[in-house]
N, C-alpha and C positions, 0 to 999 in steps of 0.2 A: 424774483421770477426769472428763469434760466430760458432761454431759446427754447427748449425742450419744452414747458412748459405753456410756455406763451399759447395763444388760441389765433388758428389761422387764418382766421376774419377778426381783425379788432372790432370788438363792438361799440368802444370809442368813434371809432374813425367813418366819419361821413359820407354821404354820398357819391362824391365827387374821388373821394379816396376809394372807396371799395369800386366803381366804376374804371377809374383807373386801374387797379390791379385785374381785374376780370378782363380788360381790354389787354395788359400785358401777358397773361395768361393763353387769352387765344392767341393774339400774335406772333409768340413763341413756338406756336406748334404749326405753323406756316409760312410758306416761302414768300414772306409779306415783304419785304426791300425787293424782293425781284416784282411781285407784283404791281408794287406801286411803277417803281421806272418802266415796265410795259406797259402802265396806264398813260404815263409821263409822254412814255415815245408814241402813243396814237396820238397825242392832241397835237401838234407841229405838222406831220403828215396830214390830219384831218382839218388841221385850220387853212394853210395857205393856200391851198387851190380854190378856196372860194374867199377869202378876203379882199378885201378892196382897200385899200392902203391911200391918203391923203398925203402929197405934200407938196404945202405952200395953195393949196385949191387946184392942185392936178391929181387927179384920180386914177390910180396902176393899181390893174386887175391882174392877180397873178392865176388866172383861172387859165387850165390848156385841156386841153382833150383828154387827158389820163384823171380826168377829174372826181371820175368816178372810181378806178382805181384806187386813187387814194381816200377815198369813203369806205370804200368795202377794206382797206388795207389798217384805216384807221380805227375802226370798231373793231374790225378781230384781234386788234394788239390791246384794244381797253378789254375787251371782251376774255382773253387768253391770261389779261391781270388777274382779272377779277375769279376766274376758271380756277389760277394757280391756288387763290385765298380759299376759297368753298371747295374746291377738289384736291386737296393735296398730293393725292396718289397719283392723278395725271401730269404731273408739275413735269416728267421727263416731255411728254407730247408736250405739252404747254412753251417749253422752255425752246424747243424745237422749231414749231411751227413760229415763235415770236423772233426767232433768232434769223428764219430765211423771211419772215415778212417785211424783218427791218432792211434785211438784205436788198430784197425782191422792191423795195422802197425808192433806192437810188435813183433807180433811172426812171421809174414809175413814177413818184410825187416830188418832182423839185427837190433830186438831191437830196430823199430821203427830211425833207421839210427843212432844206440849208442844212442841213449838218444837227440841226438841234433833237433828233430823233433819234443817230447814228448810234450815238455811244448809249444813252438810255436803253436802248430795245436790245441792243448785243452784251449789255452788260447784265441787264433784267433776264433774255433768257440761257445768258449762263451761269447765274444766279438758280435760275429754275432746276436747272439740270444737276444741278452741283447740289441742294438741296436735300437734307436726307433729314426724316424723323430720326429726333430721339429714342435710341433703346430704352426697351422697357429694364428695369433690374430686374436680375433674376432672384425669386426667392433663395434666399441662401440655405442649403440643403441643414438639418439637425446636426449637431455634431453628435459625436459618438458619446456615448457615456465613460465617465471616467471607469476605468478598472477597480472594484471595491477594494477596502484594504481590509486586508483580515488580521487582526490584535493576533501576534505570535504567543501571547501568553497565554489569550483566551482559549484559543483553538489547538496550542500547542505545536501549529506549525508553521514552518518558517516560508516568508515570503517571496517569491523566485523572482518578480521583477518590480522595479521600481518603479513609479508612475511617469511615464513621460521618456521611459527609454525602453525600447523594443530590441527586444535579445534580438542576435542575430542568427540569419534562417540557415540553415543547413544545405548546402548546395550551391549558394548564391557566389557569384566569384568576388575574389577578394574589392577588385574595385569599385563592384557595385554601391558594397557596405558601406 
């Protein structure tokens, strides 16, 4: 059995294996590594303003006023992930808006959540941007039909061109040919 032949669902191959390739399938046709790091860069923004961090039995609340900025800053970057995955065609918005939230982050949520959000969000939505589907193939147009050949003895006349070499046209200037 030749590649050619083979059948593109093995009917050998398990659950777990056809699940796998159906999950490779959709992922390929979306800007799925950007989506994930924009999902990546809301939860740091989204976690340290309301965590409450333990050490040694002293308790450091890193909660400030901008608290809730980083709430609303933090869902729209999981939110703009998940957007990129189910809407592919707005992935250039998507890419955009993820790109000045992480920005708009810095001074907004603790330094963009320490630093652990920075690169995630700016790299997720230049990911998005940069993103382009697959072209489709184009149907490859018919070729021509070959020229018939006509048997010189049958028909008694002789054959003026050979198959696969086109006399040259009358007018055309020498370089062209």
């Amino acid at each position: 059995m030749s590649s050619a032949t083979a059948p593109v669902w093995p009917d050998e191959a398990g659950g777990v294996t056809r699940l796998r390739l159906r999950f490779r399938t959709w992922r390929r046709t979306r800007p799925f590594w950007a989506g994930v790091l924009a999902m990546v860069a809301g939860v740091p923004i989204l976690y340290f303003p309301y965590a409450k961090l333990s050490f040694n039995g002293m308790t450091v609340a890193m909660s400030t006023t901008a608290g809730s900025g980083s709430l609303i800053i933090g869902i729209l970057l999981m939110v703009l992930g998940l957007t990129a995955w189910y809407q592919p065609m707005s992935r250039i918005f998507a890419g955009v808006a993820t790109t000045l939230l992480t920005l708009v982050s810095i001074p907004v949520s603790n330094l963009a959540g320490f630093g652990l959000a920075l690169i995630p969000g700016l790299v997720g939505g230049g990911l998005m941007v940069a993103w382009a589907p697959l072209k489709e193939p184009e149907a490859a147009e018919p070729a021509a039909e070959p020229a018939a050949h006509h048997d010189a003895g049958a028909l008694g006349d002789e054959p003026t061109a050979v198959q696969g070499v086109i006399p040259a046209q009358a007018g055309e200037p020498e370089e062209a040919r």
